[in-house]
Every structure is written in structure tokens, then in C-alpha cells.
N, C-alpha and C positions, 0 to 999 in steps of 0.2 A: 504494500500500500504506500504511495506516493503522495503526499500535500501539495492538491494543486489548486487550492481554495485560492479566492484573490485573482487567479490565472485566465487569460483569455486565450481560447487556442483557435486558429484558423485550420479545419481541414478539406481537402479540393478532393473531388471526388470520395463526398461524403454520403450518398446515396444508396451504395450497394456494397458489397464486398468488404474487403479490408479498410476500406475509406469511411465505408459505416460501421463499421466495427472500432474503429481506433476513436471518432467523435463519440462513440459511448463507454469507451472507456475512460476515455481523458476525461469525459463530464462524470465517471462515476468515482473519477478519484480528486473532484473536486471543480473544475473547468468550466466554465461559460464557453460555447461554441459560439463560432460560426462556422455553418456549412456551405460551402462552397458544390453546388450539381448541375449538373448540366445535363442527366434525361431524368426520367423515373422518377415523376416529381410526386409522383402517389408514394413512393417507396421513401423518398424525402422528407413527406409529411411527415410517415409513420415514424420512422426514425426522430426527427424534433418531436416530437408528442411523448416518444419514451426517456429522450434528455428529459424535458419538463417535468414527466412525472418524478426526474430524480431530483425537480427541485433547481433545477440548473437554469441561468439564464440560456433563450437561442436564438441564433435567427439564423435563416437559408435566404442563399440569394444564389437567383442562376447563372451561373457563368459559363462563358466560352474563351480561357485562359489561354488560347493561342491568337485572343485578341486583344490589344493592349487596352483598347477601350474597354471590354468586360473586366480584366482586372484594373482598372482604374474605378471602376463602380463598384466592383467588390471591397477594394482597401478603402472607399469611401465608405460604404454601408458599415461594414466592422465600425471605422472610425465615429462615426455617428451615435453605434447603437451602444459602445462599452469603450472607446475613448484612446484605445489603443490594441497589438494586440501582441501576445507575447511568446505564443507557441506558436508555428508554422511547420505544419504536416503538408507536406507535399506529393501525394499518394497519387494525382491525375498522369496517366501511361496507359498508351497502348499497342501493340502489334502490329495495327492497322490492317494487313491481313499476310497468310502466310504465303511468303513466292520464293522462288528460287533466285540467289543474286544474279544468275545470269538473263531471269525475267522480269527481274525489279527496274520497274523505271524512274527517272530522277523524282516523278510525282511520289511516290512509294514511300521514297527518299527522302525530302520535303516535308513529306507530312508525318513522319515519323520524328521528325527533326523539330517540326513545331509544338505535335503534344506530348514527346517525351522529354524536349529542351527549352522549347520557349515559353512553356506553360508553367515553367518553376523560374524560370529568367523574371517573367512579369512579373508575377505574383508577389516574390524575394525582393524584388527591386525597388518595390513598391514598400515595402513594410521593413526592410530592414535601416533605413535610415531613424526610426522612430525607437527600435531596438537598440540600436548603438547610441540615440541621444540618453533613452534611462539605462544606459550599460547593465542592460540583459536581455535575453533572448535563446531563443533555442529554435533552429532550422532543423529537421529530417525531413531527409530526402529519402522516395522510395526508389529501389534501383532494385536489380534482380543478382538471381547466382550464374544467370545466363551471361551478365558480362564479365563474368571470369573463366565459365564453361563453354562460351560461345553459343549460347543456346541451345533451342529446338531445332530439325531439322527447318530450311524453308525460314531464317526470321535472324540473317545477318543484319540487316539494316535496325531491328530491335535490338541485339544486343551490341550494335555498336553503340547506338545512343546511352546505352545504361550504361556501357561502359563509361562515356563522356561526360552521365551524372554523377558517377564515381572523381572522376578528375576535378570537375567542377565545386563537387561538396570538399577534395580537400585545399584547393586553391581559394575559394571564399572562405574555408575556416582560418587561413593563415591570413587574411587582411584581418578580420575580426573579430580576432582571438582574446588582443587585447585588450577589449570595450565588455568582455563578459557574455559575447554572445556564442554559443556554440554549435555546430555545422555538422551536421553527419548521416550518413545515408544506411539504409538495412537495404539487406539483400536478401529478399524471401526464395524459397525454391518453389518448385512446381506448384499453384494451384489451381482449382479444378474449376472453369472461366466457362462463361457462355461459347468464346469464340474457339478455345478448346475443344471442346465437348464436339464443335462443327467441323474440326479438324478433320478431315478424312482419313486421316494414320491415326486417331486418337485410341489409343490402346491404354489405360488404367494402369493394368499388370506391368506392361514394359515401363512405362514411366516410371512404377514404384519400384523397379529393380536399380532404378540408377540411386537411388537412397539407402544408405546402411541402414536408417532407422526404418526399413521396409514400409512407410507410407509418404505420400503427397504431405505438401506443408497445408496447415490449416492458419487461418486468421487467428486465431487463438493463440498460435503456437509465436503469430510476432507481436501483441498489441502489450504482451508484458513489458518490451522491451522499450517500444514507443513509448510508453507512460514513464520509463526510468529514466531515458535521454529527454523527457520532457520537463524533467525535474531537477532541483536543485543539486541535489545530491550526485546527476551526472556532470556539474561544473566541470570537470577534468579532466571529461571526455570530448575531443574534438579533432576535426578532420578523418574521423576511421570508418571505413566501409564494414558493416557488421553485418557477416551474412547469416542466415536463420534457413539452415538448407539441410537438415537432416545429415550433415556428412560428409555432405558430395565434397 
């Protein structure tokens, strides 16, 4: 259990998956959100209704974080609703779809580029100068164990990018080290994804053989962690890619 009363956390793709998962943790160990979605706004709802019922301040606002004008209305909405904001979870990534590098075109490319790169550029960009003025803050960034394993078949252009959030989380940490704010990425393994599941190779059994701890990573298995780098007590941790990958 983490004290993160007082705490405001921003998380981006807070709607589904690990993104809803981690805004109910952070609010359950104390935290006023904001959530940050951009589909599934029935699933958004739901989600602020279960923050509320812990008693937590919320608010959701819809964004499209590969546009600078949706993240300039989102660090505005925060600012308005709670004054500042101190945690940033950076959870928005996607695949885009799976192709082989020899069929991927520079579109592929591009847009892989903007929502697994420019959608934590805005966002950070935007709120970390308000961090470094009350010298504290805490940035995670979600990255995967794909950019150290080189992925799935079919999805170079995803883990190049997560590789490049890895690079990026530890070069921001070293500007901002010394203002108290601290920068660091998780690397989850395999989980088990809508666009997965449509994979046409999607085989369960062979995925879980690449894990010593013989299963798929669950949500569960990373939001422990996020709540500790969100916390005061991870002060001392900063610039490390921390992967949560059963092994691999």
C-alpha cells in the first residue's frame, strides 16, 4: 500500500485494459484521476463511477494524443478541475496492425510513430514544466519486453518504437533528475488484446511457452508496480526500463 492521498494522476488510455486498471489502482491507493480515452466511452463511464465510488475525485476527457491540440485541452481540463497534476501514466500504444517489414509502408511507419511516440511527447510536454516548477513528479512510460525481444512475428515497426520509449524515458530522466521528478518506463510481456486475439497465428499455448513462469502477463501482474514508481518512496528510482515479463 502506497500514500497517494493529496496526488493527482493523469492516465491516457484509461478506458480498457491496463490503462483502466492502473486509474483504479492509483485512485485506490489514494489519487484523484484524470482519465484520459479516446473510444469506449460506455467503458469510461463505468470505470469513473467505480473511482467515485472509492471516494476519489474524476474527471474523463476525450482525447486524441497524436494531436497537439487534444493534448493541449486535456493538460487544460486537468488544470482547471485539480490545479495541477503530479503523476503521469503514459499507457496510450498501439500495433497499429501486424505486417511484415518488407510490406510495411512508411504510413504503417508514421503512424506507429505518432501513437506510440508523439502521444507521450504531447502529453509530457505539456505537464512536465508544472512538475519541475513544484520539484516533483513522477512520468511512467508504458513500453513493452518486445523492445528488447524484438517482438511478435509481423510488428518491427512496434517494437522499434518501444524501443525509442525506452531511450527517450532515460534521456528525459537525466534532464530532470534534479528538480525531483522521476522518469521510467515498464515493460509488460504478452497480453491477451483484442487485436491479438485477431491475429491469425494467435496461438495461446505457443505464446505461453516463450514465459518460464508458463503464462501470458496479466494487468494485475504490472499495476503493483505503477503504484510504487508513483510514489514517494520510488524517489531513487529513475531512468530504468523495468520489464514485468515472466522471465523472458
Amino acid at each position: 500500500m502506497y500514500d497517494l492521498n493529496g496526488m493527482v494522476a493523469l492516465v491516457t488510455g484509461s478506458e480498457r485494459g491496463l490503462g483502466q486498471d492502473v486509474a483504479l489502482t492509483l485512485a485506490g491507493q489514494g489519487a484523484d484521476i484524470v482519465m484520459s480515452y479516446y473510444q469506449e466511452e460506455t467503458q469510461a463511464l463505468e470505470t469513473k463511477k467505480q473511482i467515485e465510488g472509492m471516494g476519489r475525485r474524476v474527471i474523463m476527457v476525450h482525447s486524441d494524443l497524436t494531436i497537439q491540440q487534444d493534448a493541449e485541452h486535456l493538460a487544460a481540463q486537468a488544470q482547471a478541475a485539480f490545479g495541477r497534476v503530479d503523476i503521469l501514466i503514459n499507457v496510450v500504444g498501439s500495433v497499429i496492425k501486424r505486417i511484415s517489414f518488407l510490406d510495411s509502408t512508411d504510413d504503417v511507419w508514421n503512424a506507429s510513430f505518432q501513437v506510440n511516440i508523439m502521444s507521450m511527447v504531447h502529453i509530457t510536454r505539456l505537464l512536465l514544466p508544472g512538475m519541475i516548477g513544484r520539484r516533483y513528479g513522477r512520468i511512467i512510460n508504458v513500453s513493452s519486453i518486445g523492445s528488447r525481444t524484438g517482438g511478435a512475428p509481423n510488428s518491427a515497426h512496434y517494437a522499434a518504437m518501444k524501443g525509442a520509449v525506452n531511450s527517450f524515458t532515460r534521456s528525459l530522466s537525466n534532464e530532470v533528475a534534479g528538480y525531483g521528478v522521476t522518469v521510467n518506463a515498464i515493460l509488460p510481456g504478452t497480453m491477451i488484446s483484442p487485436l491479438l486475439k485477431e491475429t491469425p497465428s494467435w496461438d495461446e499455448g505457443s505464446i505461453r511457452r516463450m514465459y518460464p513462469v508458463g503464462r501470458m502477463a496479466k494487468t494485475s501482474d504490472v499495476t503493483p508496480l505503477v503504484a510504487f514508481l508513483s510514489s514517494e518512496e520510488a524517489r531513487y528510482a529513475t531512468g530504468e526500463s523495468f520489464a514485468i515479463a515472466g522471465g523472458r
